[in-house]
C-alpha positions in Angstrom: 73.9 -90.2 -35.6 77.0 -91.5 -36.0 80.1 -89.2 -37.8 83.3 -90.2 -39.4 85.9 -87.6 -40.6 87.9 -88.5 -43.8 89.8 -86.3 -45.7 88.2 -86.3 -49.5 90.7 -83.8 -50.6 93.8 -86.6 -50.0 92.1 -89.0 -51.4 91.7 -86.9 -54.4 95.4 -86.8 -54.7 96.3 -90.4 -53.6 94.4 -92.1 -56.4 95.8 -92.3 -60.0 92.7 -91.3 -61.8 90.8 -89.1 -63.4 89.7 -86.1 -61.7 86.1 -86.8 -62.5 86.3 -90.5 -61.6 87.7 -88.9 -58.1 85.2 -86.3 -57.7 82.5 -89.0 -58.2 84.1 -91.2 -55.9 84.5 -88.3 -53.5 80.5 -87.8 -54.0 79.5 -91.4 -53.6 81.4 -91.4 -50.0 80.1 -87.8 -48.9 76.1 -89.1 -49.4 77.2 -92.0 -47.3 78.8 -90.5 -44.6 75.2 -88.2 -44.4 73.2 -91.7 -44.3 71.0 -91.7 -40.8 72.3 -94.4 -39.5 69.8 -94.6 -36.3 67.1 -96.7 -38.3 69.4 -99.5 -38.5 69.0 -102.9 -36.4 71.3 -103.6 -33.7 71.9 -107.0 -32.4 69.6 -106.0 -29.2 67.1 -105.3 -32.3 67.1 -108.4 -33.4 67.4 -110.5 -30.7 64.1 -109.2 -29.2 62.7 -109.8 -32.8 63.9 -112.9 -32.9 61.8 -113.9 -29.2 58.3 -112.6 -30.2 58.8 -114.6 -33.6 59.1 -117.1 -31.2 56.2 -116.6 -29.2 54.1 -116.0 -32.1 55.5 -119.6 -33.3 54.2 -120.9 -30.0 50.6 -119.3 -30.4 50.3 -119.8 -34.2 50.8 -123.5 -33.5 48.5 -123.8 -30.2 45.7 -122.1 -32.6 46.0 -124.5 -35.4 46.9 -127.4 -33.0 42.9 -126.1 -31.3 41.5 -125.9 -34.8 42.1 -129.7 -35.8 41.2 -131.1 -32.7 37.9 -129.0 -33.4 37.4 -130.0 -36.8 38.4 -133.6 -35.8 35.4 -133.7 -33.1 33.1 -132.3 -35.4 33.5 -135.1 -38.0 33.6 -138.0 -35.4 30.1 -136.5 -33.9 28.9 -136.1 -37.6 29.9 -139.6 -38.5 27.9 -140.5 -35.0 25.2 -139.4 -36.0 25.0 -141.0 -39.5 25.5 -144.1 -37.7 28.5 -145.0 -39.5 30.6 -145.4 -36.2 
């Protein structure tokens, strides 16, 4: 997990504010700081996503690309055999 130090306590007394405005601002950065970071994408994340989208692409479109040359068939033999080709 990544870590970052920052001094709440100066920040406190840098900012022209209330002290429960500050103490609030203090708290919003503390529960970020304890965020787990690790469940976040990187760009080695995404890029590997990125390629079986891909390839999923390429077999999604092969299937569907198979399943109107099927249907296709069926109705030419169909026709056929009604005699209306």
């Amino acid at each position: 997990m990544t870590t970052l130090t920052f001094d709440t306590h100066a920040l406190i007394e840098s900012l022209i504010i209330a002290k429960k405005q500050a103490e609030s601002i203090v708290r919003a950065i503390q529960s970020g700081r304890e965020m787990d970071l690790s469940n976040l994408a990187t760009k080695t994340d995404m890029a590997e996503i990125r390629m079986e989208m891909a390839q999923s692409e390429k077999r999604i479109f092969i299937a569907l690309g198979g399943s109107v040359i099927t249907t296709c068939t069926i109705i030419l033999g169909f026709l056929q055999m009604m005699g209306k080709l």
